[in-house]
Backbone as ProteinMPNN parsed JSONL, in Angstrom:
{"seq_chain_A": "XXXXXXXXXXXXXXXXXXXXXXXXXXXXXXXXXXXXXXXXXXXXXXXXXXXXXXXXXXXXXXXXXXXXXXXXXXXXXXXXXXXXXXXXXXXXXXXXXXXXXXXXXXXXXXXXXXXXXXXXXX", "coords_chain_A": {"N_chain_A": [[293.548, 194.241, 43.786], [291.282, 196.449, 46.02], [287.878, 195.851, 46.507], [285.098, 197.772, 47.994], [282.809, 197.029, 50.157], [280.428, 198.421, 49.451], [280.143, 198.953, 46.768], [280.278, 196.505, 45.45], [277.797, 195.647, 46.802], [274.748, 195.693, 44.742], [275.67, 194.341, 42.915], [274.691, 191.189, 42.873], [271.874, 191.61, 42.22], [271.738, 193.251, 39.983], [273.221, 191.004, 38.215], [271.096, 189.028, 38.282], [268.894, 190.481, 37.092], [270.154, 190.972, 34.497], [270.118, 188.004, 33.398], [267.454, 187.255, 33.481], [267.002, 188.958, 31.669], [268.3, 187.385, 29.568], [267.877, 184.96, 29.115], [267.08, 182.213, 27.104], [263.669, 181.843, 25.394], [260.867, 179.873, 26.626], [259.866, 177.131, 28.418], [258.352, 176.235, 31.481], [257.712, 178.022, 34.786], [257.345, 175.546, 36.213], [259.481, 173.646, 35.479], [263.227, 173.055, 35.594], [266.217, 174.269, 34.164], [268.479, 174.409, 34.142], [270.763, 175.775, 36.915], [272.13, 178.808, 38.459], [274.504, 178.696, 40.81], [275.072, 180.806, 43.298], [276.325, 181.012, 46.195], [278.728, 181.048, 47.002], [280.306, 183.567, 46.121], [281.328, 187.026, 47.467], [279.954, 188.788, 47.266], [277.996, 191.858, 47.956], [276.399, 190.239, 50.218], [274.237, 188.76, 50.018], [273.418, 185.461, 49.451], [272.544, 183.365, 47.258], [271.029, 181.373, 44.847], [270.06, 180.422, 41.533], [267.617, 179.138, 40.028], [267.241, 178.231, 36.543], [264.307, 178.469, 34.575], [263.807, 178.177, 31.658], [266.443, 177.422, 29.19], [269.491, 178.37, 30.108], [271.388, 181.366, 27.864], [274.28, 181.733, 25.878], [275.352, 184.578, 27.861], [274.776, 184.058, 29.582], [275.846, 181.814, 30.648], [278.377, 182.708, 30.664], [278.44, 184.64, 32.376], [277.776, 183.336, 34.605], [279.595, 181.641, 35.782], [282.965, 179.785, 36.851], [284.752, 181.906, 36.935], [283.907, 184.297, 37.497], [283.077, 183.404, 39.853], [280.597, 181.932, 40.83], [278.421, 179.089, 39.734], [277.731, 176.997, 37.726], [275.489, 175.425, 36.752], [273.706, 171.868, 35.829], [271.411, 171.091, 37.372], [268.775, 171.785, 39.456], [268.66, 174.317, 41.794], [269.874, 173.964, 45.273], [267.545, 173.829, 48.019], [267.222, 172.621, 50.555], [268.179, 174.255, 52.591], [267.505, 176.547, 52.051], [265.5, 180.152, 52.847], [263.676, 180.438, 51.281], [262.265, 181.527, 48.08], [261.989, 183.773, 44.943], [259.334, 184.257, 42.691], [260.297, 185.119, 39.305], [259.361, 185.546, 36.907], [260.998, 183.774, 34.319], [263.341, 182.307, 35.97], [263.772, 181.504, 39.087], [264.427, 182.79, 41.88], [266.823, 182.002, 44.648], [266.955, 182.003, 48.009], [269.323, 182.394, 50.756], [270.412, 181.951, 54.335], [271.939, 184.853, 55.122], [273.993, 187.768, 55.825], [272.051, 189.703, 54.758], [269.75, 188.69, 54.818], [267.592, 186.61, 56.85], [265.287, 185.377, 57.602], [261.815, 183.848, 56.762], [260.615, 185.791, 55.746], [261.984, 188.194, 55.874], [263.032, 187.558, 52.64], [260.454, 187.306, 51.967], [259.918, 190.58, 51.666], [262.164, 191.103, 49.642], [260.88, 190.201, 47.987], [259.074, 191.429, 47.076], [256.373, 192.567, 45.08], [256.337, 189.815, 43.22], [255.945, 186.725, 43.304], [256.545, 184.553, 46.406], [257.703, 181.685, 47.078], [257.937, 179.012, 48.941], [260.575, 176.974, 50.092], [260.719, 173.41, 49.146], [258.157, 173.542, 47.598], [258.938, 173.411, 44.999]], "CA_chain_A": [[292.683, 195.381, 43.901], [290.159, 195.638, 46.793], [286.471, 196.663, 46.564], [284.381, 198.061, 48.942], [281.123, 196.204, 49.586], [279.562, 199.173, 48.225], [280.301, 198.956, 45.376], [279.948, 195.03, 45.157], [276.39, 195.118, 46.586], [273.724, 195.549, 43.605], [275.736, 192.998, 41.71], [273.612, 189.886, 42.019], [270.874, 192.491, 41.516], [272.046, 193.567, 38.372], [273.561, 189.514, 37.561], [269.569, 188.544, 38.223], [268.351, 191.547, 35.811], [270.462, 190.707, 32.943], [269.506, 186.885, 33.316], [266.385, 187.328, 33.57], [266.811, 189.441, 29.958], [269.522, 187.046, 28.758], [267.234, 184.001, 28.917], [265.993, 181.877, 25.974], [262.204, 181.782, 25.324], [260.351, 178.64, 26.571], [260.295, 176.313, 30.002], [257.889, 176.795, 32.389], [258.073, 177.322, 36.052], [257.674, 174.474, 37.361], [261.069, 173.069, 35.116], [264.907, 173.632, 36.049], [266.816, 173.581, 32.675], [269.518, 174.7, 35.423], [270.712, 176.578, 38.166], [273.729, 179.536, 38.747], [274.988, 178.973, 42.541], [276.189, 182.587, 44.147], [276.402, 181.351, 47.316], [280.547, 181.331, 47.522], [280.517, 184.729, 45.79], [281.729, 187.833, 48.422], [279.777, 190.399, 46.834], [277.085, 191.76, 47.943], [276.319, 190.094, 51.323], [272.999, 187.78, 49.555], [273.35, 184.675, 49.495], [271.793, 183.311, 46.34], [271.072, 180.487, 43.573], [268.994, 181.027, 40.91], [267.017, 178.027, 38.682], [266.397, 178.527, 35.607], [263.253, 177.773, 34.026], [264.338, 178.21, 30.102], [267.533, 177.288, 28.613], [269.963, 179.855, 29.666], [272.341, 181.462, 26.725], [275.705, 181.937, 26.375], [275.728, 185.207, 28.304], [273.788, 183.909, 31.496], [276.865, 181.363, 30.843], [279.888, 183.667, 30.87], [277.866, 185.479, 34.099], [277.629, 181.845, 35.877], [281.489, 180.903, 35.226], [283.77, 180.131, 38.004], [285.321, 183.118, 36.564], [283.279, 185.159, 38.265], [283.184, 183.075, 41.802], [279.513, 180.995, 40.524], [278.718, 177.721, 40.023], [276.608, 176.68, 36.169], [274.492, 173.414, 37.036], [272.368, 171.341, 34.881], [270.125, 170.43, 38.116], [267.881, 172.719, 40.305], [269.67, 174.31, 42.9], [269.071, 172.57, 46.46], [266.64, 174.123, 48.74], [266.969, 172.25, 51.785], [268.749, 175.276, 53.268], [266.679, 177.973, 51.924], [265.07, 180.58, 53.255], [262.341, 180.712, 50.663], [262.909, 182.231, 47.403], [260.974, 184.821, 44.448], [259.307, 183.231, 41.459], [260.798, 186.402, 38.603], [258.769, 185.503, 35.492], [261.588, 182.302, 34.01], [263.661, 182.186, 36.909], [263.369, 181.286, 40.676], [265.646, 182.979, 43.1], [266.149, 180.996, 46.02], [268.081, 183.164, 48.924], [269.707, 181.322, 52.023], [270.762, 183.049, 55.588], [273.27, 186.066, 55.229], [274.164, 189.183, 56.574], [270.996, 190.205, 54.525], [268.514, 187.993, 54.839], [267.94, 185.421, 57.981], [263.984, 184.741, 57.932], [261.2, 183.813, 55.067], [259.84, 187.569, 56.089], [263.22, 188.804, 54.687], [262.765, 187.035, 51.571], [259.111, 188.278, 51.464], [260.61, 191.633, 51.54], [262.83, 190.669, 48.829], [259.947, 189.577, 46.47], [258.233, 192.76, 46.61], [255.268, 191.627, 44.198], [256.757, 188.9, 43.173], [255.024, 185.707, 44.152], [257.059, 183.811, 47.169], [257.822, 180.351, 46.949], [258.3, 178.47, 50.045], [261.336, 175.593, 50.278], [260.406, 172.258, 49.633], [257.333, 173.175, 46.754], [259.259, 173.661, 43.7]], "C_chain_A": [[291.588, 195.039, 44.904], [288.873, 196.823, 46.548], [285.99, 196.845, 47.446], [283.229, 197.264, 48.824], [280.354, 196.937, 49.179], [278.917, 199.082, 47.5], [279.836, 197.531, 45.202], [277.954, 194.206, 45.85], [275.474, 194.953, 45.734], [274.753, 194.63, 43.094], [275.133, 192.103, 41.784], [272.342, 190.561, 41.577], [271.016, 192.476, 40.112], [272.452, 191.604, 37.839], [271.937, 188.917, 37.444], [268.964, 189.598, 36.84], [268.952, 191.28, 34.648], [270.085, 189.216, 32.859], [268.505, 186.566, 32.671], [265.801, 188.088, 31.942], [267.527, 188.589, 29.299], [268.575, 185.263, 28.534], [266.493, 183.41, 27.483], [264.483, 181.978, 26.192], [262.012, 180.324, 25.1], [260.324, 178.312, 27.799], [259.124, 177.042, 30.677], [257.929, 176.607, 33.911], [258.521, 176.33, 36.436], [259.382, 173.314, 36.702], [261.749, 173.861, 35.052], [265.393, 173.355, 34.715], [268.457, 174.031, 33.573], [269.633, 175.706, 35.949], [272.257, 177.481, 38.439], [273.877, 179.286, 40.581], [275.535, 180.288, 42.71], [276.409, 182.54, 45.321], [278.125, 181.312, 47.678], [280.728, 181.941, 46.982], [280.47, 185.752, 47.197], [280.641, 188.655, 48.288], [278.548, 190.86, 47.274], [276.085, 191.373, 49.176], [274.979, 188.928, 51.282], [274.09, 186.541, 49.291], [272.35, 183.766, 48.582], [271.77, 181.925, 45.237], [270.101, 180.383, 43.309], [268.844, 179.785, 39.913], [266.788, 178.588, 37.981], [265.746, 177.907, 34.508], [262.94, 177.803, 32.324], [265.816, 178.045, 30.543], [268.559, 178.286, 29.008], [271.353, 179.823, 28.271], [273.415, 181.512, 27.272], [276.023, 183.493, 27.52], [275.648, 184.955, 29.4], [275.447, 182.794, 31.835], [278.424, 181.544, 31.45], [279.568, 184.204, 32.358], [278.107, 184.406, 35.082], [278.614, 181.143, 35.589], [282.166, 180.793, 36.637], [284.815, 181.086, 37.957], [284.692, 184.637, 37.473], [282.386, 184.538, 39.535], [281.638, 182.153, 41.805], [279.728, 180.343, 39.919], [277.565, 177.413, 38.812], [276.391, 176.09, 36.839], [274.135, 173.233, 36.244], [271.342, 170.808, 35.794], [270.013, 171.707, 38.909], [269.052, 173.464, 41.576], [268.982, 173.806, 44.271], [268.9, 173.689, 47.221], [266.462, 173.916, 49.498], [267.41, 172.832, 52.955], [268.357, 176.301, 53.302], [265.949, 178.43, 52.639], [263.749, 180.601, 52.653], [263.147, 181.423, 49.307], [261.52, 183.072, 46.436], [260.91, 184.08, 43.207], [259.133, 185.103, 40.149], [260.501, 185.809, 37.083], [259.755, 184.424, 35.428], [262.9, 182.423, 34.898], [263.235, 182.383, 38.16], [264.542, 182.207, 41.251], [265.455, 182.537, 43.891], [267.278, 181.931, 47.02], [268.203, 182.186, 50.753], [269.965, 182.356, 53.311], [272.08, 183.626, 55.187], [273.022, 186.885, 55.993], [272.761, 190.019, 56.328], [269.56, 189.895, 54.651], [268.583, 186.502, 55.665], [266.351, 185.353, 58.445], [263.023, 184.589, 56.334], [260.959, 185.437, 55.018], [261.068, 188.126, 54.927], [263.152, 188.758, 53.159], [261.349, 187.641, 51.122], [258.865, 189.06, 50.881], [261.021, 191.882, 50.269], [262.182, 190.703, 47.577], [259.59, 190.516, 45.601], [256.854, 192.284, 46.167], [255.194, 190.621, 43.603], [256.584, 187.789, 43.681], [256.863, 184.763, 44.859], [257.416, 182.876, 47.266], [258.91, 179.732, 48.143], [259.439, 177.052, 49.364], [260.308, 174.379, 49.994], [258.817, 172.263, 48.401], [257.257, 173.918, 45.577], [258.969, 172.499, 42.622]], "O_chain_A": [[291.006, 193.955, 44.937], [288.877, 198.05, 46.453], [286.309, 195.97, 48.252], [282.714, 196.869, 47.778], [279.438, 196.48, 48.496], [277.698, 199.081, 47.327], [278.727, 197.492, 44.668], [277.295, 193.188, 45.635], [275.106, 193.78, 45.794], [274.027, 193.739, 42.652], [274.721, 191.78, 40.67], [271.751, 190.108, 40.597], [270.453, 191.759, 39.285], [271.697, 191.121, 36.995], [271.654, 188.333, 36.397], [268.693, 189.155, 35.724], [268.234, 191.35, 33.65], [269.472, 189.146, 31.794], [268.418, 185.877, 31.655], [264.756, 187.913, 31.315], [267.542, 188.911, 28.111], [268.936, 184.554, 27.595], [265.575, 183.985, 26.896], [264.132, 182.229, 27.345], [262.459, 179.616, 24.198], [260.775, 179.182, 28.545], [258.916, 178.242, 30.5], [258.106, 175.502, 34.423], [259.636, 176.06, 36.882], [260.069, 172.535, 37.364], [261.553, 175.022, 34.695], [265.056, 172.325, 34.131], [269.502, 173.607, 33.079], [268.87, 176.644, 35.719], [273.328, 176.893, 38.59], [273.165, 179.889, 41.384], [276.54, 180.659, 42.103], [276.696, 183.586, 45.903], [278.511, 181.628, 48.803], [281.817, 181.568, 46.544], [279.661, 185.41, 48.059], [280.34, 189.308, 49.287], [277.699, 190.055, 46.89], [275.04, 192.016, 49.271], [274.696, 188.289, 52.296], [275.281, 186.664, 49.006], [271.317, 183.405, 49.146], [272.905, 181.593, 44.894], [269.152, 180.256, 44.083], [269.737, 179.454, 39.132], [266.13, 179.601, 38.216], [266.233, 177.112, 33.705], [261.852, 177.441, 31.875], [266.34, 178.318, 31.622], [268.604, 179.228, 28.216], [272.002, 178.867, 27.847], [273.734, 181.425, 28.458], [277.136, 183.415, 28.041], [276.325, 185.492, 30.277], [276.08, 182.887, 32.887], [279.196, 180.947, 32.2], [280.357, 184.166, 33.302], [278.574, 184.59, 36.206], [278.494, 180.005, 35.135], [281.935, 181.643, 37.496], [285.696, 181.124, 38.815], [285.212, 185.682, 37.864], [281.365, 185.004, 40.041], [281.451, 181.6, 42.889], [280.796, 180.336, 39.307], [276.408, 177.67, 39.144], [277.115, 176.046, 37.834], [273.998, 174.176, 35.465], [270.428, 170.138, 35.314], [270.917, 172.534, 39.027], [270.083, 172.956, 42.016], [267.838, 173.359, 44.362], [269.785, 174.543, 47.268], [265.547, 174.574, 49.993], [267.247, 172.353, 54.077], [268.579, 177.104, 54.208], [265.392, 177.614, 53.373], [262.751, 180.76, 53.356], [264.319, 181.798, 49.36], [260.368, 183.101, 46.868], [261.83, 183.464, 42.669], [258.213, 185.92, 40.179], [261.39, 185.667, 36.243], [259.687, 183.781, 36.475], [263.784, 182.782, 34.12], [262.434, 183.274, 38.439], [265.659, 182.059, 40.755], [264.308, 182.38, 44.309], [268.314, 182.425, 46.577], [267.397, 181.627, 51.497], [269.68, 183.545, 53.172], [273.104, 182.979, 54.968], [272.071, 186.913, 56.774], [272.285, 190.777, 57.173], [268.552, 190.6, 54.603], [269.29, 185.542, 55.36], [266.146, 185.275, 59.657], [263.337, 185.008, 55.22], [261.25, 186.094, 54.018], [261.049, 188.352, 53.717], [263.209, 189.788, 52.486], [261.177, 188.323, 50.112], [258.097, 189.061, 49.919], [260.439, 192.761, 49.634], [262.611, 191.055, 46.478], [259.61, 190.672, 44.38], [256.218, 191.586, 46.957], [254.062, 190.246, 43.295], [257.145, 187.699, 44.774], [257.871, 184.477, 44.212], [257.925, 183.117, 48.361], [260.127, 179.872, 48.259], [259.146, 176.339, 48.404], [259.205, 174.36, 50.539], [258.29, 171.162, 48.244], [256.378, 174.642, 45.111], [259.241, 172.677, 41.435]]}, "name": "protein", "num_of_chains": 1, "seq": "XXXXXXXXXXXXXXXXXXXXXXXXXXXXXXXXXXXXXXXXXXXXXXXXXXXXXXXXXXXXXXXXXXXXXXXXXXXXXXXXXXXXXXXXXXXXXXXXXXXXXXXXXXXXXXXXXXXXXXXXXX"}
C-alpha cells in the first residue's frame, strides 16, 4: 500500500503529542531516561529524535518500535548533527537537516514558544 506524504506528514506531530501525554511523571530536563530516533522514518519529511526526560511507558514504547521504522534507546540521542532542538515540558525534540528544516531559524520556527535549545548544551 502506498501513502501520500500528505497524509504521512503530521505524524511525528501527532507521535510527539501523544508522548508527550504518554509519559510517566518525574525526571527533569536536564536527564535522558532515553531517546526515540525518527530519523530513518519516511514520513513526514522531519527529521527527528526525541529524549526523554521521564521514564517513558509502554505506549511511548509500542510508538518507538522498529515496527513503526524508530529506534527506543536508553541514552540521549546524539546531537552532534543537530540543528538545534525544542525543550516540550519532559521531552526535548532535537530536529536535524531535511526537506523541512535546514537552519537553527527553522527550528526556532518549529519551537513556537517553546524554549530553543542549542546543540551541544543539553
Amino acid at each position: 500500500m502506498k501513502f501520500s506524504r500528505r497524509i504521512l506528514a503530521p505524524l511525528p506531530i501527532a507521535i510527539v503529542a501523544i508522548a508527550l501525554l504518554a509519559c510517566k511523571k518525574g525526571g527533569s530536563p536536564g536527564e535522558v531516561k532515553g531517546s526515540c530516533d525518527m530519523r530513518n522514518s519516511s514520513g513526514g519529511g522531519s527529521k527527528m529524535c526525541l529524549d526523554f526526560h521521564s521514564e517513558p511507558n509502554d505506549r511511548v514504547r509500542a510508538i518507538c518500535s522498529p515496527a513503526s521504522g524508530y529506534s527506543l534507546n536508553t541514552t540521549r540521542c546524539d546531537t552532534s548533527s543537530s540543528l538545534g532542538g525544542c525543550q516540550k515540558g519532559k521531552i526535548t525534540n532535537w530536529y536535524y537537516s531535511s526537506s523541512r528544516h535546514s537552519s537553527a531559524d527553522d527550528v526556532k520556527r518549529e519551537c513556537g514558544s517553546d524554549p530553543f535549545v542549542a546543540p551541544g548544551t543539553q
